[in-house]
Backbone as CSV, one residue per row, in Angstrom:
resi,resn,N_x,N_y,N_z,CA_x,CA_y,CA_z,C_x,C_y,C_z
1,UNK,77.526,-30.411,31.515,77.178,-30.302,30.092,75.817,-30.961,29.861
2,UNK,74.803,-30.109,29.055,73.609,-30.653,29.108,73.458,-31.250,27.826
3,UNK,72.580,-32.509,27.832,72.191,-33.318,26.397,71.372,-31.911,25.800
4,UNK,71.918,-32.249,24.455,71.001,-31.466,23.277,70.531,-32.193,22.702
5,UNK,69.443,-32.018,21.642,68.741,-32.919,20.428,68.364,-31.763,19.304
6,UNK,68.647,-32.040,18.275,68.089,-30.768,17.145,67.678,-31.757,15.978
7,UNK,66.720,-30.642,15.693,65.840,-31.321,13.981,65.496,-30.285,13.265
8,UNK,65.747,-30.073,12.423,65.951,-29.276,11.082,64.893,-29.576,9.970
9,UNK,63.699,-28.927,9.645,63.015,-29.315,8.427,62.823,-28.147,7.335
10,UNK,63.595,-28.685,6.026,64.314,-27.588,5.218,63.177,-28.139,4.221
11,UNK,63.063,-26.796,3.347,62.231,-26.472,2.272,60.490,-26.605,2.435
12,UNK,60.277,-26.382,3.986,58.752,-26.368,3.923,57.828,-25.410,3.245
13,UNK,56.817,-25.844,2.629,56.181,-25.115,1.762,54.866,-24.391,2.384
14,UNK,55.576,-23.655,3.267,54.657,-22.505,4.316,55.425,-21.226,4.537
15,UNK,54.910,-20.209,4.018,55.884,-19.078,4.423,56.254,-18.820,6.110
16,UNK,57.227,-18.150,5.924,58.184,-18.196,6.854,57.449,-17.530,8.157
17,UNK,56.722,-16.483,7.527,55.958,-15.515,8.511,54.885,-16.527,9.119
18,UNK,53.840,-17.463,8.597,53.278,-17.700,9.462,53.355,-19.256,10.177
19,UNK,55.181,-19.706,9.670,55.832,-20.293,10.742,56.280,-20.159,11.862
20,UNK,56.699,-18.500,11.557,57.356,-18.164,12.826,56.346,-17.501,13.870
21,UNK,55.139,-18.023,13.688,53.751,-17.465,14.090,53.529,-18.289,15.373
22,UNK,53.643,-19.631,14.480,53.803,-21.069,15.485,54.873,-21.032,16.336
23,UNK,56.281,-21.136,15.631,57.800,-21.095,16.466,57.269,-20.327,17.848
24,UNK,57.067,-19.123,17.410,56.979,-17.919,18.785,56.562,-18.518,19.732
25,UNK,55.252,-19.130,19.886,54.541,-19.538,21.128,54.661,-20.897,21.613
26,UNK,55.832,-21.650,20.828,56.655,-22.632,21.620,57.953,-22.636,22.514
27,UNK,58.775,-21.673,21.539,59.802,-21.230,22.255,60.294,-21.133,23.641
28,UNK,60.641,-21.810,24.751,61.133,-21.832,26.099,59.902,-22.730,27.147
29,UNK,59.423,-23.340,26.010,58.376,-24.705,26.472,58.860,-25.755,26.342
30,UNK,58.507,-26.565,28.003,59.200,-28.178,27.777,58.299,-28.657,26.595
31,UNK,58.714,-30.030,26.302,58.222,-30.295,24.709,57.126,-31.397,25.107
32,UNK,57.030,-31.908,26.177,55.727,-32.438,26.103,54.584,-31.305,26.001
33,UNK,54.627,-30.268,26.801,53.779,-28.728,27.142,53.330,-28.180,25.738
34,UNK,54.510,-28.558,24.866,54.667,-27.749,23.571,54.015,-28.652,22.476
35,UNK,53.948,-29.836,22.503,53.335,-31.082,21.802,51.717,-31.023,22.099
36,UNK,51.147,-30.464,23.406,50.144,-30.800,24.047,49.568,-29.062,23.289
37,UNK,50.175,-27.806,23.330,49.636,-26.820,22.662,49.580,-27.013,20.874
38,UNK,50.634,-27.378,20.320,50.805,-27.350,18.846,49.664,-28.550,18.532
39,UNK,49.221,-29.212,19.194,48.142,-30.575,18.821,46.536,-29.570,18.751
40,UNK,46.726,-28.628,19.866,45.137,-27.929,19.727,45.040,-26.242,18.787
41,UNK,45.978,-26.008,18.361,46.607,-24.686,17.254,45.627,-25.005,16.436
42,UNK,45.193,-23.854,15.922,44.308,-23.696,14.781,44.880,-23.422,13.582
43,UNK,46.431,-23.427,13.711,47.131,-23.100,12.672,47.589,-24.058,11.802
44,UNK,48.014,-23.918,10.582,48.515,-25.183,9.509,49.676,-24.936,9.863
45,UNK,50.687,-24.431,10.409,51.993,-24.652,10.804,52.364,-25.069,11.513
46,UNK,51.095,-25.761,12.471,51.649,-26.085,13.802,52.210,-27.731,13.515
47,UNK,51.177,-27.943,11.906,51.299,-29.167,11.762,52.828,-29.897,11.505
48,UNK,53.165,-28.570,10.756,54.778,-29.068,10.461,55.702,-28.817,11.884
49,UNK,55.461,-28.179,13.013,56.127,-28.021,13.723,55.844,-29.366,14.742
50,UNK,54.758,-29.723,15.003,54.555,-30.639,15.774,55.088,-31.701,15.194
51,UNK,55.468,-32.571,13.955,56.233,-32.978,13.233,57.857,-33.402,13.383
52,UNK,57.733,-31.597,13.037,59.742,-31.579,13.177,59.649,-31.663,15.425
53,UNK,59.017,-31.442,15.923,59.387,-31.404,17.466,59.208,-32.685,18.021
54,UNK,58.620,-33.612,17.349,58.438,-34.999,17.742,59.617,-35.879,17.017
55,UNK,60.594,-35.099,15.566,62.008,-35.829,15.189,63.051,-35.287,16.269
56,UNK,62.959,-34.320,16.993,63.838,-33.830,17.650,63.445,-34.479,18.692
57,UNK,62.439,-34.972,19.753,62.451,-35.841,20.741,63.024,-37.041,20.482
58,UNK,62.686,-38.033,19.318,63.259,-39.365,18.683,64.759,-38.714,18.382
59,UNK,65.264,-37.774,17.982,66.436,-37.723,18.162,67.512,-37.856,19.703
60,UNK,66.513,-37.080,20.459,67.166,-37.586,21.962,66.877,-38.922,22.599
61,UNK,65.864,-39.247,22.135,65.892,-40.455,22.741,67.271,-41.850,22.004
62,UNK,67.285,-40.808,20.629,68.744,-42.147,20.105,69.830,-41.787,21.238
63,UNK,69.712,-40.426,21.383,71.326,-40.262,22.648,70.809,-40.558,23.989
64,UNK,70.001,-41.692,24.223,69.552,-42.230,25.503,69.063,-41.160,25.848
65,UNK,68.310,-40.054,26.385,68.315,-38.753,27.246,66.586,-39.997,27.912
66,UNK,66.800,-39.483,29.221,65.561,-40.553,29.835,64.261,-40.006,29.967
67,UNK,63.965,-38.612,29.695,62.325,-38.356,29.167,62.794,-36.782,28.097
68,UNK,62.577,-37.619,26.944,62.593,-36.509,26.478,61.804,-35.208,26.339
69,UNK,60.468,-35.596,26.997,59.342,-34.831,27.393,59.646,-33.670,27.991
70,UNK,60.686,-33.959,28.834,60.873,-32.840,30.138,62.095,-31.932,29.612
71,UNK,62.427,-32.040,28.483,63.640,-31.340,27.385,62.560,-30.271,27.507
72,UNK,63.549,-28.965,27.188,62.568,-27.400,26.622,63.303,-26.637,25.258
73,UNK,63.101,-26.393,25.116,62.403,-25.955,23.224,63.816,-24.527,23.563
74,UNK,65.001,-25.124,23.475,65.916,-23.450,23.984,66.297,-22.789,22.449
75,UNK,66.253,-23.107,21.699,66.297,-22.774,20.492,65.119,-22.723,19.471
76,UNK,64.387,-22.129,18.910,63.456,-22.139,17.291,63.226,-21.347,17.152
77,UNK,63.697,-21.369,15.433,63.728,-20.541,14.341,63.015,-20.511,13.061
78,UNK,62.898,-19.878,12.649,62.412,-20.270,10.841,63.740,-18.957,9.894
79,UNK,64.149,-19.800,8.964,65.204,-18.536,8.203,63.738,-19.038,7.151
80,UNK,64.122,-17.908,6.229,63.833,-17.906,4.421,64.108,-18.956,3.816
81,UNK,63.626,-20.103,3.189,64.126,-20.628,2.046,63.606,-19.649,0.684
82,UNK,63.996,-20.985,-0.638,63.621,-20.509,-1.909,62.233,-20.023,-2.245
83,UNK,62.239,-18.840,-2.790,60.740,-18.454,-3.775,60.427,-19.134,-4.999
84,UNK,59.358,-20.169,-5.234,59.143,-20.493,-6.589,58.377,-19.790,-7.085
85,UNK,58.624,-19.038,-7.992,57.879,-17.791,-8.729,56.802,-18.405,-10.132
86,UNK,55.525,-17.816,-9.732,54.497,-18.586,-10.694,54.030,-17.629,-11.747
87,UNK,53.450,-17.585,-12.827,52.585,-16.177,-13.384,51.145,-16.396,-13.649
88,UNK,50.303,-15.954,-13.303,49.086,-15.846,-13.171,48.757,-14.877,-13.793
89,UNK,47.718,-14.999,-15.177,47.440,-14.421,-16.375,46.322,-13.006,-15.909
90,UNK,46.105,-12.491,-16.101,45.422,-10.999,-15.934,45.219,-10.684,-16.822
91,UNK,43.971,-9.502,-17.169,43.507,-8.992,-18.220,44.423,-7.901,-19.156
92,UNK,44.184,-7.799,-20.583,44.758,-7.168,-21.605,46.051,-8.079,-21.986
93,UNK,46.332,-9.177,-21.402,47.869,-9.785,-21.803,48.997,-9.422,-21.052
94,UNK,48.228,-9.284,-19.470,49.260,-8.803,-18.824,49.127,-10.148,-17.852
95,UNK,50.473,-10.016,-17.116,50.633,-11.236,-16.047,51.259,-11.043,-14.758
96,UNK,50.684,-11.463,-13.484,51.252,-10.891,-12.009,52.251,-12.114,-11.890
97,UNK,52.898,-11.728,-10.780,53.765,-13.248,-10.312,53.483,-13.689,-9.038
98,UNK,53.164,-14.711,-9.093,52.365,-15.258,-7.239,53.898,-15.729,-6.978
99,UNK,54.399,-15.423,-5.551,55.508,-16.356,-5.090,55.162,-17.002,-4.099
100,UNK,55.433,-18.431,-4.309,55.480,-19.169,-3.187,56.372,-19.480,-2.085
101,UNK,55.775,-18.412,-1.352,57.362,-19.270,-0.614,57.778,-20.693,0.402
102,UNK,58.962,-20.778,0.830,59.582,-21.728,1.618,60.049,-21.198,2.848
103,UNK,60.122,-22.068,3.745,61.379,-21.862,4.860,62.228,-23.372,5.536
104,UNK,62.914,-22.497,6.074,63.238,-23.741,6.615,63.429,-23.666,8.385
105,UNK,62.892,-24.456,8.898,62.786,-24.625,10.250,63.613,-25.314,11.132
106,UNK,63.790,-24.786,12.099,65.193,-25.458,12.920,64.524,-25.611,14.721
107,UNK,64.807,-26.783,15.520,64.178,-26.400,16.844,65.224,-27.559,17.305
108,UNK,65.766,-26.701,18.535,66.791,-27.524,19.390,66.087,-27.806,20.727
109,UNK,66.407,-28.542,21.564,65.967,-29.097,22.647,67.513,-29.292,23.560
110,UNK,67.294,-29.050,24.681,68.346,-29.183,25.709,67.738,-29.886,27.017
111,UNK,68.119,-30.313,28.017,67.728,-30.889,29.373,67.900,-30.121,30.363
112,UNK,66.737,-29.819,31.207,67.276,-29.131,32.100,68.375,-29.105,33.375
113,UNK,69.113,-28.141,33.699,70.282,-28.146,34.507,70.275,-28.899,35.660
């Protein structure tokens, strides 16, 4: 039975699509490998992912696991969170609706066999 570690960061205020932009190209990377790419990303999501992947190492390290570095990324996701819906005024008295969205992000870590 292999140690797991998971960290969950709910209601981030980055749509989902260009979370799961980041997720993708971590996915089935040990997490030092994955810490060392998400640090040089040109992306603003990497910021929240590098984040939530460094609570999920401090999470294994509470269940003793002895490098959590060498853990790999066997699980990440992004689902949908909530839309906060805004209105933004337009000409003649008309109004669009900007939505902002959320997600929420999930990344598990396991040890290898």
């Amino acid at each position: 039975m292999s140690m797991e570690s998971k960290a969950m960061l709910r209601y981030a205020r980055i749509t989902p699509r260009k979370a799961r932009r980041v997720i993708d190209l971590i996915r089935g990377k040990k997490a030092g490998d994955a810490m060392i790419a998400l640090r040089f990303m040109p992306y603003r999501g990497a910021q929240f992912v590098e984040k939530l992947l460094r609570s999920a190492m401090a999470n294994a390290e509470q269940k003793e696991v002895d490098v959590p570095e060498d853990m790999r990324v066997v699980t990440a996701y992004v689902d949908e969170g909530p839309v906060m819906k805004r209105l933004f005024p337009r000409a003649m008295g008309r109004a669009n609706i900007i939505k902002k969205k959320s997600c929420h992000i999930t990344i598990v870590l396991a040890e290898e066999e």
